[in-house]
C-alpha positions in Angstrom: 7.0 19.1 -25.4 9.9 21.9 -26.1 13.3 21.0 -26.2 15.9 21.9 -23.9 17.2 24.8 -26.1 13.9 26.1 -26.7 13.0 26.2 -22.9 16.3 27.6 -21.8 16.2 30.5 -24.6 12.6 31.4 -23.2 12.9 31.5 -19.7 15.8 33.7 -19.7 13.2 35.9 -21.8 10.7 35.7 -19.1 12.9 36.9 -16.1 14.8 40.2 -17.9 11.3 41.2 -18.0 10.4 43.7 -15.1 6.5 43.5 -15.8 4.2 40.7 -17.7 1.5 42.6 -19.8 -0.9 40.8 -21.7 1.0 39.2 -24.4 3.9 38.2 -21.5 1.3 36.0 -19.7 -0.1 34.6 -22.5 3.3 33.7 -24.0 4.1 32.1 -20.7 0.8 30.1 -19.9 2.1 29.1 -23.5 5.2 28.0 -22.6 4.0 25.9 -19.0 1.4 24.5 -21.1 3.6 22.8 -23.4 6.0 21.1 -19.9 2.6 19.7 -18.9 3.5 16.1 -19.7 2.2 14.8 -23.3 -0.1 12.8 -24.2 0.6 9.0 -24.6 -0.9 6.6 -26.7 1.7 3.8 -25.7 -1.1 2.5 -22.9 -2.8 0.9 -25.8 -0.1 -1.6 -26.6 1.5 -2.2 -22.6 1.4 -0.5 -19.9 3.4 2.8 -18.8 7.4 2.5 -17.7 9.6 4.5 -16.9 11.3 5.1 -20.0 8.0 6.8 -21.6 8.9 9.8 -19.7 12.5 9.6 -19.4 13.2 13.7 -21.0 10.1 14.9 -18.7 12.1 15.3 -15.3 14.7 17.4 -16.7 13.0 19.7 -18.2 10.2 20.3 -15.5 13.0 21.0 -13.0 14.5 23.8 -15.0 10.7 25.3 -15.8 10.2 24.9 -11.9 13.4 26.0 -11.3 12.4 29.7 -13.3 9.1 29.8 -12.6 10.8 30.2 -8.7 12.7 33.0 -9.5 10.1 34.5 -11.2 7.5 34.6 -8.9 9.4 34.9 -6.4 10.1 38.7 -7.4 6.7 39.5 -5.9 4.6 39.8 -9.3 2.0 41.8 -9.0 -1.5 41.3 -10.0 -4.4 43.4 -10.6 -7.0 41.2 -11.2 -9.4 44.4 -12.4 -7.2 45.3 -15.4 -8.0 43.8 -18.8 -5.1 41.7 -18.1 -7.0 39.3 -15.9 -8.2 36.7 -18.2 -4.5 36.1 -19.4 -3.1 36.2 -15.7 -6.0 33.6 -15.0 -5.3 31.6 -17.6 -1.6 30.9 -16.8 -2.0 30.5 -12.9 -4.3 27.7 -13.9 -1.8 26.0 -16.0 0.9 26.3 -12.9 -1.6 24.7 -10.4 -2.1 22.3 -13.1 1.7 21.5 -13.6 1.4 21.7 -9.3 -0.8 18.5 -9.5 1.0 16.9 -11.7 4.1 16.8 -9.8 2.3 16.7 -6.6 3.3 13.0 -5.9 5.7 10.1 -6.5 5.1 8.7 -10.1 6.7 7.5 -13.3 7.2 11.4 -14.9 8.0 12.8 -11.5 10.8 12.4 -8.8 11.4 13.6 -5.1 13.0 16.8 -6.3 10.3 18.1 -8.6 7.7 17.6 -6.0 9.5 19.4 -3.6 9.6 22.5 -6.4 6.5 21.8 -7.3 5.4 22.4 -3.2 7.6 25.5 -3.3 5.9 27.4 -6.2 2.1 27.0 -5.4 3.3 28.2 -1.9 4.4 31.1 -4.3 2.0 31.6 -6.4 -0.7 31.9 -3.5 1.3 34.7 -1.9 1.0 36.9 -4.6 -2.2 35.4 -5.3 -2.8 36.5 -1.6 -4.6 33.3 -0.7 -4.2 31.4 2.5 -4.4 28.2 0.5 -5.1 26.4 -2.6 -8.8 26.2 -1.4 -9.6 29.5 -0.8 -8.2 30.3 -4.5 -10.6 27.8 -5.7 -13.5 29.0 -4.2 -12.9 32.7 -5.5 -14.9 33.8 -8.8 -13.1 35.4 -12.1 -15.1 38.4 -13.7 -17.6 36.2 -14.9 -18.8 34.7 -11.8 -17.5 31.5 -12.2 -15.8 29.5 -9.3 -11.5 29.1 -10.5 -11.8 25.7 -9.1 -14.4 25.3 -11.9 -12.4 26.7 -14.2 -9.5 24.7 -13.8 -11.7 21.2 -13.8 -13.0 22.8 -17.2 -9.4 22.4 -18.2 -9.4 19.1 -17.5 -12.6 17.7 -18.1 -12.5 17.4 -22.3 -9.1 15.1 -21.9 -10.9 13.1 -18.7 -13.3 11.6 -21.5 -14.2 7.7 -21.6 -11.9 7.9 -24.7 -9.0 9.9 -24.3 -8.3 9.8 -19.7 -6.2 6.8 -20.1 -3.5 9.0 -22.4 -3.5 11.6 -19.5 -2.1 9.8 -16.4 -0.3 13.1 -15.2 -3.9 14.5 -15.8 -5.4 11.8 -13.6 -3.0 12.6 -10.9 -3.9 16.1 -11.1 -7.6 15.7 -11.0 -7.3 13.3 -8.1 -4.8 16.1 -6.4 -7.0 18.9 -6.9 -10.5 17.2 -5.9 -9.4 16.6 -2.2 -8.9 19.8 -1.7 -12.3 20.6 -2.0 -14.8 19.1 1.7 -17.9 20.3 2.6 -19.5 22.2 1.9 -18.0 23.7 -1.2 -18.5 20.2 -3.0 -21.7 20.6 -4.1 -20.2 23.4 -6.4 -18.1 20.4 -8.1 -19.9 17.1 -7.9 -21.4 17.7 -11.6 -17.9 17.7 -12.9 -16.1 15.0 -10.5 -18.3 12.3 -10.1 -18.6 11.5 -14.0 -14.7 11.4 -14.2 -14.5 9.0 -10.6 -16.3 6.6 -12.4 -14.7 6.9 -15.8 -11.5 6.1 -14.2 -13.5 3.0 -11.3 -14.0 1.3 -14.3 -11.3 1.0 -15.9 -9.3 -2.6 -16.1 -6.2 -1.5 -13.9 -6.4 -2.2 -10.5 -4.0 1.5 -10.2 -7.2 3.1 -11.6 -9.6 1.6 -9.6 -7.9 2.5 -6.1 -7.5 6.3 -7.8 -11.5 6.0 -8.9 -12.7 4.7 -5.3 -10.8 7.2 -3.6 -12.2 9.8 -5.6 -15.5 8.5 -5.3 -15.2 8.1 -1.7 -13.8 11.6 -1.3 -16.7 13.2 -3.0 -19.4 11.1 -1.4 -18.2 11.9 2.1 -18.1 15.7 1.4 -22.0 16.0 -0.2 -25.3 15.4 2.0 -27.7 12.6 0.8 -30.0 15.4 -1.0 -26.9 16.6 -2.8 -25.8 12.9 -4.1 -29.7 12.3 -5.0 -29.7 15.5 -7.5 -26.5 13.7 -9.7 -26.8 9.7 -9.2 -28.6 7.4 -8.0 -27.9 5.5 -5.2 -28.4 2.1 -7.0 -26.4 2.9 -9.5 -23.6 3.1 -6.5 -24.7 0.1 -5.6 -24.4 -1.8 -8.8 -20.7 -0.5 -9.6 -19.5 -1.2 -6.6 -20.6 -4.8 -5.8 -18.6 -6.4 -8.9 -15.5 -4.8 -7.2 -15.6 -7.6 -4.2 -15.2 -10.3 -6.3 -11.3 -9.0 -7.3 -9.0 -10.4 -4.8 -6.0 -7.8 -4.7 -5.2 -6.7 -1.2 -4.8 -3.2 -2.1 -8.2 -2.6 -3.7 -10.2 -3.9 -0.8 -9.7 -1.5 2.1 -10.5 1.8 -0.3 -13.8 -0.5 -1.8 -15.0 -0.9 1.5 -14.6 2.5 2.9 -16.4 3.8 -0.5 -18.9 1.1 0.2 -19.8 2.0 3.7 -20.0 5.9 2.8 -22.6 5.3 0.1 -24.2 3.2 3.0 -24.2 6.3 4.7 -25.6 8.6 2.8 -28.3 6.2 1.5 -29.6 5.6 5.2 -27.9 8.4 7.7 -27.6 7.5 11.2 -27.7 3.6 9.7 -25.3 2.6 12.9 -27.7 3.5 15.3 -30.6 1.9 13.7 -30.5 -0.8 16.1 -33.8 -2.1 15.3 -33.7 -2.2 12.1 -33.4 -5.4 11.1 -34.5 -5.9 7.3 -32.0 -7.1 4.5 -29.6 -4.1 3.3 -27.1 -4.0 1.3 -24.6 -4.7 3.6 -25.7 -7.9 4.3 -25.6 -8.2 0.0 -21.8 -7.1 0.3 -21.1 -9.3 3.5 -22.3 -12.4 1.5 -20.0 -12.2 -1.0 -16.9 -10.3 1.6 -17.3 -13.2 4.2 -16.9 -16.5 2.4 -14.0 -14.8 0.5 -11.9 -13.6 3.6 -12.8 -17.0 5.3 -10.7 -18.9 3.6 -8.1 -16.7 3.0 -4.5 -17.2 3.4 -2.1 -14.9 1.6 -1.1 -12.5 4.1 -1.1 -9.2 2.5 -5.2 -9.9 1.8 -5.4 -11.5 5.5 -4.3 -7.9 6.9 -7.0 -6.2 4.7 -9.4 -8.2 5.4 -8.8 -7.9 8.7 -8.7 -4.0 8.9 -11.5 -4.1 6.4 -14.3 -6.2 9.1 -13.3 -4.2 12.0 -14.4 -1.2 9.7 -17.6 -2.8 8.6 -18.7 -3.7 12.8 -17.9 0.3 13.7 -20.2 1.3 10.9 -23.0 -1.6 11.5 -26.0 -2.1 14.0 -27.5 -5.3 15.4 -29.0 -6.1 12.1 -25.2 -7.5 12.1 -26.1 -10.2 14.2 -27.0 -12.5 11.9 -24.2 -13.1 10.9 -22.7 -14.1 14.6 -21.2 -17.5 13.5 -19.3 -17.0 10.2 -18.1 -13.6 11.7 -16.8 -15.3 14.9 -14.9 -18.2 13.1 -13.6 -15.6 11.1 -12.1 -13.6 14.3 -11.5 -17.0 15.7 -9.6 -17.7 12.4 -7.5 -14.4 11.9 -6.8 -13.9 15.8 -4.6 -17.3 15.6 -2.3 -14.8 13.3 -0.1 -12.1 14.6 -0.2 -9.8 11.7 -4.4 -9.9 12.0 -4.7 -11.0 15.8 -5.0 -7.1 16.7 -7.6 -5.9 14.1 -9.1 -8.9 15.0 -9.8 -8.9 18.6 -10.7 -5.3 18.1 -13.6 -6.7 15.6 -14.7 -8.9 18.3 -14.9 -6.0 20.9 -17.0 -4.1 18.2 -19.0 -7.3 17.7 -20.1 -7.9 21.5 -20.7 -4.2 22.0 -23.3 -4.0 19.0 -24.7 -7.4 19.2 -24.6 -7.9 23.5 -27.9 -9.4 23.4 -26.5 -12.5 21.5 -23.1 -13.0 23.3 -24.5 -15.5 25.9 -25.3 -17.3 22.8 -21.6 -17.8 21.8 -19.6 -17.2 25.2 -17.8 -20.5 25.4 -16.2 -19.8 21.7 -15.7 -15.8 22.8 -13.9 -16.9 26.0 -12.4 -19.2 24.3 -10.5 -16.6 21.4 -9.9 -13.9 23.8 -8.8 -16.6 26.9 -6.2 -17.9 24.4 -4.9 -14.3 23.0 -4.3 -13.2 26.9 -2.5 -16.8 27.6 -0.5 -16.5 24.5 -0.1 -13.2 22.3 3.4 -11.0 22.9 1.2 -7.9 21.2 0.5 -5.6 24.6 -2.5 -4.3 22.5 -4.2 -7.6 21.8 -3.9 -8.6 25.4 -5.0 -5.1 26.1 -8.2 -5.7 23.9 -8.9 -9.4 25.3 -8.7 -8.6 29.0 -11.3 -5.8 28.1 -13.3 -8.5 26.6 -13.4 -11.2 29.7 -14.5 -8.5 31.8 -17.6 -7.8 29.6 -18.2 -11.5 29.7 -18.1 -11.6 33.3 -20.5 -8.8 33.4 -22.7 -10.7 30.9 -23.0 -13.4 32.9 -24.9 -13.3 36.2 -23.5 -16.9 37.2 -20.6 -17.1 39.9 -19.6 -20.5 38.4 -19.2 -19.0 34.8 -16.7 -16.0 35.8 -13.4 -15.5 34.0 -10.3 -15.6 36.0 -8.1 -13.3 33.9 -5.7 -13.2 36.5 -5.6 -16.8 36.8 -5.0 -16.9 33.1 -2.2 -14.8 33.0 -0.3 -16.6 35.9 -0.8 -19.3 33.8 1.5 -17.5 31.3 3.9 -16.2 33.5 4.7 -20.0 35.1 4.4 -21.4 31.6 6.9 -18.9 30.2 9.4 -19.7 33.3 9.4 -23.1 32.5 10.4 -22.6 28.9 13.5 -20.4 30.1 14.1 -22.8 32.4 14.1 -25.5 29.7 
């Protein structure tokens, strides 16, 4: 990293100028190369604070700062002079120092994102590009993709050995890659995936959430053919399924969207295989994830949990069924909460719409969790939710004696409520 002297002395340089030439470009991707924040080895005694990258702020938001002006004179660039390689070469260093300033983090603050938004705006108007995306998806002179150059950049500090040093890096990878959907992916999934899962398993929980999102990301951008060609899906299977055993409420919404994805793509249209009804590996994931979220009751993991089943029933088919009595004293369970009663009761809507054939087999304990959530929930939604269940009951069952008053049960509330002001 320069000192403040040194970067003050060389910007000023950099804007008298009129017109980079070659040795002005390469001087500058010089000079953003060296505010790209350091590496540190400091990871390998503690973890990173605040103090590690106390100078980094200040000087970024004077290199931003110039960078502004400077680009903001309308270079021009002619990318069929012999200049090109050198122009290249320091646009990818900005979009680089872009991504790591593109969110909230220990070497970063609110005001150097913001900058950090400003220039890339910037640089891809003189770049003439609509968006980052359509830059990366252009080829230099030697037919090569700049989004492939740029993960180049990255990919020989990304190593097994060396990422953890780079955590501005890690941002910037994890910035960059999900800017890239379908189908452009395919270009990049030979130099994404192995970094994903460099980072998935790691010991931090930080790194894992970064690595599953990643993961997830390229996964849900590549067909099943394309995801064949690079990994197999068993190998998916046998990194993930270690993950549900951790018990940190952030981790287990992103595992299971990741999850479910490579679900996907190892059986497309798996949802609406509703005959299907052999052992998968959801069922291998839901006999581990249900005994763990049955007995659960710290609230931040509750609320996961919660969102995390309702996503499992939208992306499951009958085959689900089996699993009819843990799953309902589950809903039964989190419904009698109000921070899970919503996700909840939606689960149970999901569950009796997948699995109708087996809801006159538990009606009594269905009536029973939506009946109470109409009698006594304040959430409009829930209530909302419930009443749409008892109606499906009623149509379930053919039996006059068996119907669901809902409006009876919601008198029931009104008078009981009365009384209680009353009192």
């Amino acid at each position: 990293m320069i000192d403040q002297v040194d970067l003050s002395t060389k910007l000023q340089e950099f804007l008298k100028k009129s017109v980079l030439l070659e040795e002005d470009w390469k001087n500058l991707n010089d000079f953003v190369t060296q505010i790209h924040v350091p590496e540190n080895k400091i990871i390998e005694t503690r973890p990173f604070e605040l103090e590690d990258f106390a100078s980094i702020t200040f000087i970024t938001k004077q290199c931003f700062n110039i960078l502004e002006s400077l680009f903001s004179n309308q270079i021009k660039l002619d990318f069929d002079d012999k200049y090109c390689r050198e122009c290249l070469n320091c646009i990818y260093s900005i979009i680089l120092l872009c991504g790591e300033h593109s969110s909230q983090n220990l070497w970063t603050n609110d005001e150097c994102i913001d900058l950090s938004n400003k220039i890339l705006k910037k640089v891809l108007k003189v770049l003439k590009c609509q968006n980052l995306i359509s830059f990366l998806m252009q080829v230099d002179d030697k037919r090569k993709f700049h989004g492939t150059n740029i993960f180049n950049l990255m990919i020989p500090k990304l190593t097994i050995d060396k990422w953890r040093f780079y955590p501005s890096l890690v941002q910037s990878y994890s910035w960059l890659l999900h800017f890239i959907s379908i189908p452009n992916m395919k270009e990049y999934i030979n130099l994404t995936l192995p970094v994903s899962l460099i980072i998935l398993s790691d010991y931090t929980i930080e790194s894992k959430i970064i690595g599953l999102e990643c993961l997830h990301h390229i996964i849900s951008n590549v067909s099943k053919a394309e995801l064949h060609w690079h990994i197999q899906i068993e190998v998916l299977h046998k990194v993930l399924k270690p993950l549900f055993y951790y018990r940190e409420w952030d981790l287990i919404v992103p595992l299971i969207k990741c999850t479910l994805e490579v679900i996907e793509k190892t059986k497309p249209g798996f949802k609406d295989s509703g005959i299907d009804l052999q052992w998968s590996y959801l069922d291998d994931v839901l006999n581990i994830f249900l005994p763990m979220m049955e007995f659960e009751q710290d609230i931040l993991r509750r609320q996961a949990y919660s969102k995390s089943l309702y996503l499992i029933l939208n992306s499951s088919n009958f085959a689900i069924g089996r699993w009819s009595e843990r799953l309902l004293r589950i809903i039964r369970d989190y419904t009698k909460m109000p921070d899970t009663e919503l996700e909840a009761v939606k689960t149970l809507n999901s569950y009796i719409r997948i699995c109708w054939p087996l809801v006159k087999n538990h009606r009594r304990l269905i009536t029973v969790i939506a009946g109470r959530i109409v009698y006594r929930s304040m959430n409009k939604e829930a209530i909302a939710e419930s009443e749409i269940i008892l109606q499906m009951l009623n149509e379930f069952i053919p039996n006059e004696s068996d119907y669901i008053d809902i409006e009876y049960i919601k008198q029931r509330k009104e008078k009981n409520e009365l009384q209680k002001n009353d009192s």
